[in-house]
C-alpha positions in Angstrom: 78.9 -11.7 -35.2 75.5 -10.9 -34.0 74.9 -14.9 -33.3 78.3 -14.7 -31.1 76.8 -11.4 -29.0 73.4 -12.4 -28.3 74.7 -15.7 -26.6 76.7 -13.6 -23.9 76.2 -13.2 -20.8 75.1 -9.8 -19.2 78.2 -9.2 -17.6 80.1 -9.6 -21.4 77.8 -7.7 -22.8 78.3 -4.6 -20.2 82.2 -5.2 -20.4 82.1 -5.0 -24.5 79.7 -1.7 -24.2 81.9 -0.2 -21.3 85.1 -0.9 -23.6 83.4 0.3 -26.8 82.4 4.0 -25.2 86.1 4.4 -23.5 87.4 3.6 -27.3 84.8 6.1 -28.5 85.5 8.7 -26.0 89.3 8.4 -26.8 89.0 8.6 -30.6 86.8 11.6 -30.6 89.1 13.4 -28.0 92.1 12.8 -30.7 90.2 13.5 -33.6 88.7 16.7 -32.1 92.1 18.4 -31.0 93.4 16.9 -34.6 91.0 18.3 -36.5 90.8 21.4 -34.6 94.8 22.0 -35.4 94.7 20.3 -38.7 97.6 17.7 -37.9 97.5 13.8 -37.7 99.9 13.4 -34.9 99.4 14.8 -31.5 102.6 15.2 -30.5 103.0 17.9 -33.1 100.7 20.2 -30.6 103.7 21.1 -28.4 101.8 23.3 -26.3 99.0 21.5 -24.6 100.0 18.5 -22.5 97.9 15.7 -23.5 99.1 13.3 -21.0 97.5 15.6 -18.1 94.2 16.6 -20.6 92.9 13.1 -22.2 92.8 11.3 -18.4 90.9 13.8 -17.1 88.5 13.9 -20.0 88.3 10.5 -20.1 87.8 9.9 -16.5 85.3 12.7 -16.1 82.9 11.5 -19.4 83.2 7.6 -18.4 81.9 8.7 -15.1 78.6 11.0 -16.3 77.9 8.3 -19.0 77.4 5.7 -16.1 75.4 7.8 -13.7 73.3 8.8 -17.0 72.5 5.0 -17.4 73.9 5.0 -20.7 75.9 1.5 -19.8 71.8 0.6 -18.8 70.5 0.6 -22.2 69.8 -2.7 -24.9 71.1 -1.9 -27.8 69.2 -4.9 -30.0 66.5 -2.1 -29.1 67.8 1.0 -29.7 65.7 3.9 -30.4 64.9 7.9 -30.1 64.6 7.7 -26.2 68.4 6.2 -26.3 69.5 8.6 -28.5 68.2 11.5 -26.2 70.0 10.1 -23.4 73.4 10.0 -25.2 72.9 14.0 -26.6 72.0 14.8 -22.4 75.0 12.8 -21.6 77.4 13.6 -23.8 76.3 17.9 -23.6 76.4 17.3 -19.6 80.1 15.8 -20.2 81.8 18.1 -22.2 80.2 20.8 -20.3 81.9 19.6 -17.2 85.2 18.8 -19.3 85.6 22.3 -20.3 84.6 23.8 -16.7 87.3 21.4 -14.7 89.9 21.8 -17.9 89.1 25.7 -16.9 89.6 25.2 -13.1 92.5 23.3 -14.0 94.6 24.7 -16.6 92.5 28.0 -17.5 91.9 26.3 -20.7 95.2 27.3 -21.3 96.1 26.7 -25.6 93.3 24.8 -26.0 90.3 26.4 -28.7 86.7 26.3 -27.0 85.8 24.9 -30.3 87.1 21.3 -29.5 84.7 21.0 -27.2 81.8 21.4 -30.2 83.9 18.7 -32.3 84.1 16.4 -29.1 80.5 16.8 -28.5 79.4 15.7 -32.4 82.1 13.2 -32.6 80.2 11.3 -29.4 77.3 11.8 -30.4 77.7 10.3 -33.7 80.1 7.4 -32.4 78.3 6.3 -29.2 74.5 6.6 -31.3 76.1 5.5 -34.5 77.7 2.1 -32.5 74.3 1.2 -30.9 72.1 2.1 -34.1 74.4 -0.1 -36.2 73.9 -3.1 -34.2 70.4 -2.4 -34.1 70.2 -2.0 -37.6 72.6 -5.3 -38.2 70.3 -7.6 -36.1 67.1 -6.0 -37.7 68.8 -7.4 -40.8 69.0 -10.6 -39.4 65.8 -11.3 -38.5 64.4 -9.4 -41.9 66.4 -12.1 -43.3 65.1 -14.9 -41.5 61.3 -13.6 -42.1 61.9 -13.5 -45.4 61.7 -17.4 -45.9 58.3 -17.2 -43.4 54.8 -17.2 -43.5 53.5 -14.3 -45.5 51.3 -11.8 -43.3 49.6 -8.8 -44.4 49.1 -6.2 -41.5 45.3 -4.3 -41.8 45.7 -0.7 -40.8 48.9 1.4 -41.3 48.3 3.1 -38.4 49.8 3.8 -34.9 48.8 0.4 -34.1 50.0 -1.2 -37.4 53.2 0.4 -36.7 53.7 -1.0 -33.3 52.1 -4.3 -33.7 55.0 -4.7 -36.6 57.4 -3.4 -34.6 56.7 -6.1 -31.9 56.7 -8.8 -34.2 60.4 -7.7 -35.8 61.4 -7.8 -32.3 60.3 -11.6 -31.3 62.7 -13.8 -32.8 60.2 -16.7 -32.1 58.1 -15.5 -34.8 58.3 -16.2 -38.3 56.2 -13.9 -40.1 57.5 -12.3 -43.6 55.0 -9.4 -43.3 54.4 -8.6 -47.1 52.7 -5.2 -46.5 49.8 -3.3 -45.0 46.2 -2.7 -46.0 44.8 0.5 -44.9 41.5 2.5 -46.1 43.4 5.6 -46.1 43.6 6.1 -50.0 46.7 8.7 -48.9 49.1 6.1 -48.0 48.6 3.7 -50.9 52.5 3.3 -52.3 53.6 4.7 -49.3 56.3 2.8 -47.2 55.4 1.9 -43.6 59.0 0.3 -41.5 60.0 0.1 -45.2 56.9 -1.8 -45.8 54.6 -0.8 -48.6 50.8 -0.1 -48.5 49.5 -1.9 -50.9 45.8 -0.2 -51.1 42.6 -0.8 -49.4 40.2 -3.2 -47.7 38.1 -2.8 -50.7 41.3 -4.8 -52.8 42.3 -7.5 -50.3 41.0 -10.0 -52.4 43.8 -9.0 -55.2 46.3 -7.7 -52.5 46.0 -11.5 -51.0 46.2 -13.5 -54.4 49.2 -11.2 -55.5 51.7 -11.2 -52.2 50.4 -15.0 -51.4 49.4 -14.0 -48.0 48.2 -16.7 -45.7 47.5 -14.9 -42.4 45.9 -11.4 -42.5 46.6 -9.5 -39.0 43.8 -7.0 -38.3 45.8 -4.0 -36.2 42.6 -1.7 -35.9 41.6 -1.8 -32.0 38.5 0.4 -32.5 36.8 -1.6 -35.2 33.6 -2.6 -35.0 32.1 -5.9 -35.5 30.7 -4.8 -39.0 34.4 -3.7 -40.3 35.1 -6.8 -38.9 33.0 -8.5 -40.7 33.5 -7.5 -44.1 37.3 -7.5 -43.9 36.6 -11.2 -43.1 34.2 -11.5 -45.9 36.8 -10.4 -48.1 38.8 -13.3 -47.3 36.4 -16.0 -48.3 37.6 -18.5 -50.1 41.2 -17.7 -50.2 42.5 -20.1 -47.7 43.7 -17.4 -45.4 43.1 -17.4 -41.4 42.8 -14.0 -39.7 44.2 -12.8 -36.1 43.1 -9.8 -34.7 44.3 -7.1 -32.1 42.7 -6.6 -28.4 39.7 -4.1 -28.4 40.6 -0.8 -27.7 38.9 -1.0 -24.2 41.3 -4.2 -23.1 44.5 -2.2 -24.3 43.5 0.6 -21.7 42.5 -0.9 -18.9 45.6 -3.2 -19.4 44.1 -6.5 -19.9 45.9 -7.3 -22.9 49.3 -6.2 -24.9 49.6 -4.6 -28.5 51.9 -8.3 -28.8 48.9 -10.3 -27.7 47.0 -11.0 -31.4 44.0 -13.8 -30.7 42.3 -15.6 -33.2 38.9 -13.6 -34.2 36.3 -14.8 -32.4 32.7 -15.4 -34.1 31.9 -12.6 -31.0 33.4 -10.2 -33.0 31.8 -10.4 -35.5 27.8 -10.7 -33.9 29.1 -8.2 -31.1 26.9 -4.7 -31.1 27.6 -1.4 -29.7 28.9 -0.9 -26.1 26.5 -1.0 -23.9 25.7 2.5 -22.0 24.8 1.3 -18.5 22.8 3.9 -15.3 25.7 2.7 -12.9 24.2 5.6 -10.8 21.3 3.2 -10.4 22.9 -0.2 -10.5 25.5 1.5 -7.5 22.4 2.7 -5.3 21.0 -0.9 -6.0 24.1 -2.7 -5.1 26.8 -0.6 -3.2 27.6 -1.8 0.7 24.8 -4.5 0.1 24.4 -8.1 0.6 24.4 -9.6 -2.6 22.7 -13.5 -2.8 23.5 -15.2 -6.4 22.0 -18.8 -7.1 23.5 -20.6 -9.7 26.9 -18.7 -9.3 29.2 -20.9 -11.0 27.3 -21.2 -14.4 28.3 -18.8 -17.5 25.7 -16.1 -16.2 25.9 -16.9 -12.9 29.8 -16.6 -12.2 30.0 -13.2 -14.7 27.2 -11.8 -13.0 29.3 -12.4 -9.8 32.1 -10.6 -11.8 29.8 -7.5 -12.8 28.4 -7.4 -9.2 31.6 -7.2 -7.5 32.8 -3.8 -9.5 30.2 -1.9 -7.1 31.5 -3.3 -4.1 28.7 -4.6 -2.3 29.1 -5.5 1.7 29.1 -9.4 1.0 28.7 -11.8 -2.1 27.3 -15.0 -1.7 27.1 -17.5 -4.0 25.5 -20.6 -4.2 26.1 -23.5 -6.6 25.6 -27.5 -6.6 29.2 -27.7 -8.7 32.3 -27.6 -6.0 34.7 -27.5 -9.0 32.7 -24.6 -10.6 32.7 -22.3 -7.6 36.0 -23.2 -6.6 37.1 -21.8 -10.4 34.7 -18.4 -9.1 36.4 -18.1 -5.7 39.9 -17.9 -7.2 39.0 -15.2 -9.6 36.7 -13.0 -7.8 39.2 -13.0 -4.9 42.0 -12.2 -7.4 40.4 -9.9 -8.8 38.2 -8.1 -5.5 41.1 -8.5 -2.5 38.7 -7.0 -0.2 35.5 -8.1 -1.0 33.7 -10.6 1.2 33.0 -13.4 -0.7 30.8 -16.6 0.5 31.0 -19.8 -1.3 28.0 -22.3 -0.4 27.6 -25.4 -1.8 23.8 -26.5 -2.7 20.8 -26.9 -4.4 18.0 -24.6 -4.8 15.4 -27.6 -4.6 16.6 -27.9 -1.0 14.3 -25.4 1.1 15.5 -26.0 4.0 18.8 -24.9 3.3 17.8 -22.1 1.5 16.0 -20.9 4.1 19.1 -21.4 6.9 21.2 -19.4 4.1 18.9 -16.5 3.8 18.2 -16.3 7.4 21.6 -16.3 7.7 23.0 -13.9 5.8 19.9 -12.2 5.3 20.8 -11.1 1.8 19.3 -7.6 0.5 19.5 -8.9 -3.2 18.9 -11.9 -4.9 20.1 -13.2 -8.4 18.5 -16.4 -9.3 20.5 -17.6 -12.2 20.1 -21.2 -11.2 18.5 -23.6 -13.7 18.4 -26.1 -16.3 19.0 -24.7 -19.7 19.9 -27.8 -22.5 16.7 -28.2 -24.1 16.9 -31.9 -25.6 18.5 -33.0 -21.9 15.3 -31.5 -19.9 13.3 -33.1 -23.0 14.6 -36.3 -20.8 14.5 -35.1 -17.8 11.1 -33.4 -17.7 11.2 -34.3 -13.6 14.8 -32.9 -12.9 13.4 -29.4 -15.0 10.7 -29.3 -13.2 12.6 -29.8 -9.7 15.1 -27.1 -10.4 13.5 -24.6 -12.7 9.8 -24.5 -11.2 10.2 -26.0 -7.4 14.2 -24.4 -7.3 12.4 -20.8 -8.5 9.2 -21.4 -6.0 11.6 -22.0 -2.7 14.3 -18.9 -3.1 11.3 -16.5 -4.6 9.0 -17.5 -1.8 11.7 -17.8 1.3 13.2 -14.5 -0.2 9.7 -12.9 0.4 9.0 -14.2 3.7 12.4 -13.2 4.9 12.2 -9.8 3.3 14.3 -9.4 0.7 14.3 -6.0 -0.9 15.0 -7.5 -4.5 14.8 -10.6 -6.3 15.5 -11.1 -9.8 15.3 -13.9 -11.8 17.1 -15.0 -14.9 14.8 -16.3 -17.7 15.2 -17.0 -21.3 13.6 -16.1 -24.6 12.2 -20.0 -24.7 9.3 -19.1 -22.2 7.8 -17.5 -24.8 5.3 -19.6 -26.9 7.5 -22.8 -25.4 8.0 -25.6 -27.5 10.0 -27.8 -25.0 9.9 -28.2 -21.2 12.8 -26.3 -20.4 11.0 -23.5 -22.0 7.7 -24.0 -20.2 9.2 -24.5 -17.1 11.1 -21.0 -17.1 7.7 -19.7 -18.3 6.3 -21.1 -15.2 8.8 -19.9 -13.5 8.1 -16.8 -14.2 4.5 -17.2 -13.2 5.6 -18.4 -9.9 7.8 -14.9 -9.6 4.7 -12.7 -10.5 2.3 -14.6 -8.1 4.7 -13.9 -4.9 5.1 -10.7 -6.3 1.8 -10.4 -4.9 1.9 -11.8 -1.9 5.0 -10.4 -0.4 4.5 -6.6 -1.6 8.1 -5.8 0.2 9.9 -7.5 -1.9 10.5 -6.2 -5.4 10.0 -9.1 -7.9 12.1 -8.6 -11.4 11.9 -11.0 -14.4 14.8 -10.7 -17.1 14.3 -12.4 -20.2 17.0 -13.1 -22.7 18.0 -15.4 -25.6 21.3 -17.4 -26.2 25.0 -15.9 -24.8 27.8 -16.8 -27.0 30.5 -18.6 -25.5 28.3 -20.2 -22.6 29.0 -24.0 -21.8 25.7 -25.0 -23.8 26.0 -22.8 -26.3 26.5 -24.0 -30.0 30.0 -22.1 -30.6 32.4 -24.2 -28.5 30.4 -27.1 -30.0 31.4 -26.1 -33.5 34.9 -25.0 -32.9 35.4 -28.5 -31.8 33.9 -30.2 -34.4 36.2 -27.1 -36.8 39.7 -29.2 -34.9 39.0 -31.9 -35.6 38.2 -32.0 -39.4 34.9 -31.6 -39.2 31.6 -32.1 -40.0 29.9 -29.3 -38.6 26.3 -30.4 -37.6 24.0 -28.2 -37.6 20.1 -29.3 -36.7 18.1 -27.2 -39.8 19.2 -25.1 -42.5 17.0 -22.5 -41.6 17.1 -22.1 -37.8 17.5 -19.0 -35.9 19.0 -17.6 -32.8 19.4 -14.4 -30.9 22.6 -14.1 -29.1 24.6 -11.8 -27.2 27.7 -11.9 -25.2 27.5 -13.1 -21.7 29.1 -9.6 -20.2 26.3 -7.7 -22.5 23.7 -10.1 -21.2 24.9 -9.8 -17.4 25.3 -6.1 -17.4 21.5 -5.4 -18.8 20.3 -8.0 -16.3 21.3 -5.3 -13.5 20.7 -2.6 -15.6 16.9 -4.2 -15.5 17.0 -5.1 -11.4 17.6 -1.7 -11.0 14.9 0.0 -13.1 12.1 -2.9 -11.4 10.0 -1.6 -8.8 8.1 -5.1 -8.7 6.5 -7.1 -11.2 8.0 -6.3 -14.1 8.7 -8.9 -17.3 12.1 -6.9 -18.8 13.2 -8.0 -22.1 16.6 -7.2 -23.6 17.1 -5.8 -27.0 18.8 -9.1 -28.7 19.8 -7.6 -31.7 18.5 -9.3 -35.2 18.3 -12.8 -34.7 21.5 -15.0 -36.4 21.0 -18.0 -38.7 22.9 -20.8 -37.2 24.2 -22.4 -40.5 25.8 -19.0 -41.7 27.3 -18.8 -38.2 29.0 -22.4 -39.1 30.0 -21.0 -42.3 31.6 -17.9 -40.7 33.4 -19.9 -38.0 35.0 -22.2 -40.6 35.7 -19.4 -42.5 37.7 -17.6 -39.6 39.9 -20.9 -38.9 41.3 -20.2 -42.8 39.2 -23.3 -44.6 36.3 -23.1 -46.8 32.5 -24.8 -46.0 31.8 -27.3 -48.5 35.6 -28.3 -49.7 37.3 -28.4 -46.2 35.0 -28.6 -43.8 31.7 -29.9 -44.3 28.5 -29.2 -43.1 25.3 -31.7 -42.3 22.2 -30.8 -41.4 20.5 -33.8 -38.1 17.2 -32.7 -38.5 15.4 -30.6 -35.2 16.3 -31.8 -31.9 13.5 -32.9 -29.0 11.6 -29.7 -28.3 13.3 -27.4 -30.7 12.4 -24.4 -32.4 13.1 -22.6 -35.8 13.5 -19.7 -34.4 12.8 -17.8 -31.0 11.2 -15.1 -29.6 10.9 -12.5 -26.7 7.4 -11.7 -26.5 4.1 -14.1 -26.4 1.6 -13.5 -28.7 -0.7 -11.8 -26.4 2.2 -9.8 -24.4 2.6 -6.1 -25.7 6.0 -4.0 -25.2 6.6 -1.2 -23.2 9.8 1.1 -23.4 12.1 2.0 -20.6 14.7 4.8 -19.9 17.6 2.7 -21.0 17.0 1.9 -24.8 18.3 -1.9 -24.8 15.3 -2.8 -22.2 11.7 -3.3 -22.7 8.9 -4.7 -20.4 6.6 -7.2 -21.3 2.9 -6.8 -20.2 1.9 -10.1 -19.6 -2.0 -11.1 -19.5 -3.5 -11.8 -16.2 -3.5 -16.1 -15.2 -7.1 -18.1 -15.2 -7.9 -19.1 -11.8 -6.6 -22.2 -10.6 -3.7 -22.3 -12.6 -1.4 -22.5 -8.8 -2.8 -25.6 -8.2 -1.9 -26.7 -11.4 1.4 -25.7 -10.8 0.9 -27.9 -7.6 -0.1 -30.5 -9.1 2.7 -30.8 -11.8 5.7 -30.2 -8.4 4.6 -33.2 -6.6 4.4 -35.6 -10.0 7.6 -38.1 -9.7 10.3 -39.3 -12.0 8.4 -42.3 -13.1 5.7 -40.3 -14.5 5.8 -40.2 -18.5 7.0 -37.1 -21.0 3.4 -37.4 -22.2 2.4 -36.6 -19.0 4.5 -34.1 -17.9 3.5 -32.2 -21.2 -0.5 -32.7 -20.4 0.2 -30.9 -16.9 2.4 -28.1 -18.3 -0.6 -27.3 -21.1 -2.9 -27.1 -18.2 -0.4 -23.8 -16.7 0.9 -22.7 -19.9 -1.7 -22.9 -22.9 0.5 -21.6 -25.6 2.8 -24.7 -25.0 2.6 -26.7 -28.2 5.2 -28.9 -30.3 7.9 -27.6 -32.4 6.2 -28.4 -35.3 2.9 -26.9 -35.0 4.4 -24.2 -33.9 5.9 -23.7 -37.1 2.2 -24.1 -38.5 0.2 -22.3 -36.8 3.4 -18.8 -37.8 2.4 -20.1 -40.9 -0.8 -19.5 -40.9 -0.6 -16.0 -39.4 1.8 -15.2 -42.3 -0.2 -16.3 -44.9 
């Protein structure tokens, strides 16, 4: 029966609801008066003519029941709203009933107390025929999940609720949801949707070997990475995959539905707390202003874009070498910011000449140089290209932006200037030296170095790199068992970056607060973990032995840097020691070198700019030593 109803068509559908409330209406009519006077037949009421009364009631509640919308309604989703709207329309009807009976026939023979009766009657047939249905189809798909994947919802909650609710409702899904978890000890053998809750986080081991579960849905928007992460914990080892609910931010502002469950991210687990940002400051910095980002289309690049164009600036320019990359940015940023100006330019920041045309131009107000080469066993390769791009690339826009007059420029740096062990490292670190000596020179521009360690989810970084390896059955490589890495989402690390610009007034070395740093084979572990398979028996994991250039571990301050704190508590700046003389035309002489010259040689000109550039390996040594 419910099969044969569902496949209608709407017009059917409307045609069986109208006939089912005109059948309704006419059965409570006669059962009210018969009640009323205590007889079966009507015709043994000789003194009210029915064939003038039951028309006009009839007419008169089929017309308020469609004007109320109650023809309007889906009854597979019936609920209290519905029934609200049947107890306004039916009191509205028999309201009017008994005044136009009045005008009519002064109510002549007929009790004012059939009106009551008509009124429960309808109420109880026209809620009692939707709820029904509701109820039977309910059944149905109860019945279906029943022979489906077993699911345990975590949190009994208004969120539990719904996200249950939604999943009853989808007949695409076949989930048998075999109870809720909650840390509430109150609702332990309590029923939830006639669900039990079987007890708390604390027993999900027991709760997930008893009910068989095989997917654990965790309905708790306002959870924090730490819940997160012991819930998960829980699971390890039992072959079960987890899917979690939108953040409680992204349900607000709309961004995603209660229905939407995503797998859990490793992000969710290494996330930290929300980041408090001056956007008093950041405005004043940004607001109306001609904004100039280099290196727009990477993963900082295009969500700085992002972040920048929530203040509305007067004009966003973005520069990048990849067509594809800011034709990706353009669609976004102009679906997302209708009326913001926004300037895609194709090019590289090695080209001067066209920097210079650009800035001239458009004669930017801030600069964000984001542009560089990152992958450190690629630049171990290429020490020419890194050299080009991060050093030259960082000399042109920095310089050009202080002969033009720039009011700010920023640049993006990384955690691997410090104490570099690789040229990508050494050539941010020069970079950076290159920043602080315009600095300077032009004193009206307002020089700003930002340094941070690795985002998750960029396109070099090591978590798409696993997941891949994860889908496709593995192994998971992983370079040393004991390697290290600070990391932080790329919104987090984009946000602080103008949280930074704006506290500069010229000079400055910030450094964001990167959390503790991460060991990269529990990472692994954790992301195998969170695809429902264990490290070691279905996935496995190999160590390759350190790449070209790589560390164990990184930091954010040299050795002979000190920290200084700031007003916002996530940012620090570094006081950096004061460069030897003749170190510029070092950096001079390591610019013009070409791309036949050998890594050996590349890494005798970098020592001669940056002393504390050494190999990975006694690098390890000499931390060593200062342990011990």
């Amino acid at each position: 029966m419910i099969e044969i109803l569902t496949r209608l068509r709407s017009g059917q559908k409307s045609a069986i609801i109208i006939l089912f409330d005109f059948m309704t209406i006419l059965i409570s009519v006669y059962l009210s008066f018969a009640l009323r006077f205590g007889v079966v037949s009507l015709g043994e009421i000789k003194e009210i003519d029915f064939f003038q009364v039951i028309p006009l009631i009839v007419f008169i509640q089929m017309i308020v029941f469609w004007k109320m919308s109650l023809y309007k309604g889906i009854w597979r989703f019936s609920s209290t709203p519905d029934l609200v709207r049947i107890i306004k329309a039916v009191s509205l009807s028999c309201v009017l009933v008994s005044f136009i009976l009045f005008v009519t026939v002064r109510l002549e023979n007929i009790p004012r107390s059939v009106f009551f009766i008509d009124w429960l009657l309808l109420i109880v047939g026209l809620g009692g025929g939707r709820f029904s249905y509701r109820i039977l189809a309910d059944h149905k798909n109860y019945r279906i999940a029943k022979n489906g994947e077993p699911v345990l919802i975590i949190g009994a909650g208004v969120s539990g609720n719904l996200l249950f609710k939604d999943m009853q409702n989808n007949f695409d899904l076949k989930y048998n949801i075999v109870g809720f978890v909650d840390d509430n000890t109150n609702l332990k053998g309590k029923y939830l949707q006639n669900t039990p809750v079987l007890g708390t986080t604390g027993e999900l081991s027991r709760i997930i070997k008893e009910t068989g579960a095989t997917k654990l849905f965790i309905a708790i928007p306002s959870a924090s990475s730490e819940e997160i992460a012991k819930i998960v914990e829980k699971g390890n080892g039992l072959s079960v995959s987890f899917k979690i609910l939108p953040k409680m931010s992204d349900l607000i502002h709309g961004r995603s539905q209660l229905s939407q469950l995503r797998n859990i991210r490793i992000e969710d687990l290494l996330g930290r707390e929300s980041i408090k940002l001056d956007t008093n400051e950041i405005n004043k910095m940004l607001h109306e202003k001609v904004v100039f980002i280099t290196g727009a289309g990477g993963s900082i690049g295009s969500e700085l874009c992002n972040q920048v164009a929530r203040f509305n600036p007067n004009k966003l320019i973005c520069l990048d070498s990849s067509e594809f990359n800011l034709y990706s940015l353009e669609k976004e940023i102009k679906l997302k910011y209708p009326d913001l100006q926004f300037i895609s330019l194709v090019g590289d920041v090695r080209n001067s000449t066209r920097l210079e045309k650009i800035i001239k131009n458009y004669k930017p107000q801030i600069i964000l140089h984001a542009a560089a080469y990152k992958h450190v066993p690629i630049m171990e390769a290429n020490p020419y290209e890194s050299v080009q791009t991060n050093v030259t690339g960082t000399e042109n826009v920095s310089r050009i932006a202080g002969m033009c007059g720039v009011e700010k420029f920023v640049l993006v740096s990384t955690d691997k200037a410090v104490n570099p062990t690789n040229i990508m490292g050494a050539t941010k670190r020069i970079a950076e030296i290159v920043c602080k000596r315009n600095s300077e020179i032009y004193k009206n521009t307002k020089y700003v170095i930002v340094r941070f360690g690795n985002v998750l989810g960029s396109s070099g970084s090591v978590i798409p790199h696993f997941q891949s390896q994860i889908e496709s059955g593995g192994p998971v490589t992983v370079t040393h068992e004991e390697i290290t890495r600070y990391f932080m989402s790329i919104p987090e690390a984009s946000q602080l970056v103008l949280e930074a610009a704006s506290l500069g007034s010229g000079g400055e070395i910030f450094l964001l607060d990167m959390g503790k740093p991460v060991r990269i084979s529990d990472l692994a572990k954790q992301m195998i973990r969170l695809s429902g398979l264990e490290p070691g028996r279905d996935i496995e994991i190999t160590y390759t032995g350190l790449r070209p250039g790589e560390k164990l571990y990184e930091e954010l301050l040299a050795n002979d840097e000190t920290t200084l704190k700031t007003i916002h508590p996530k940012v620090h700046i570094a006081k950096s020691r004061n460069q030897e003389q003749g170190i510029f035309d070092s950096i001079l002489e390591l610019q013009v070198m070409d791309s036949e010259s050998s890594l050996e040689k590349y890494k005798v000109a970098i020592k001669k700019i940056v002393p504390e550039y050494t190999t990975p390996e006694q690098h390890y040594l000499d931390n060593l030593q200062q342990i011990h």
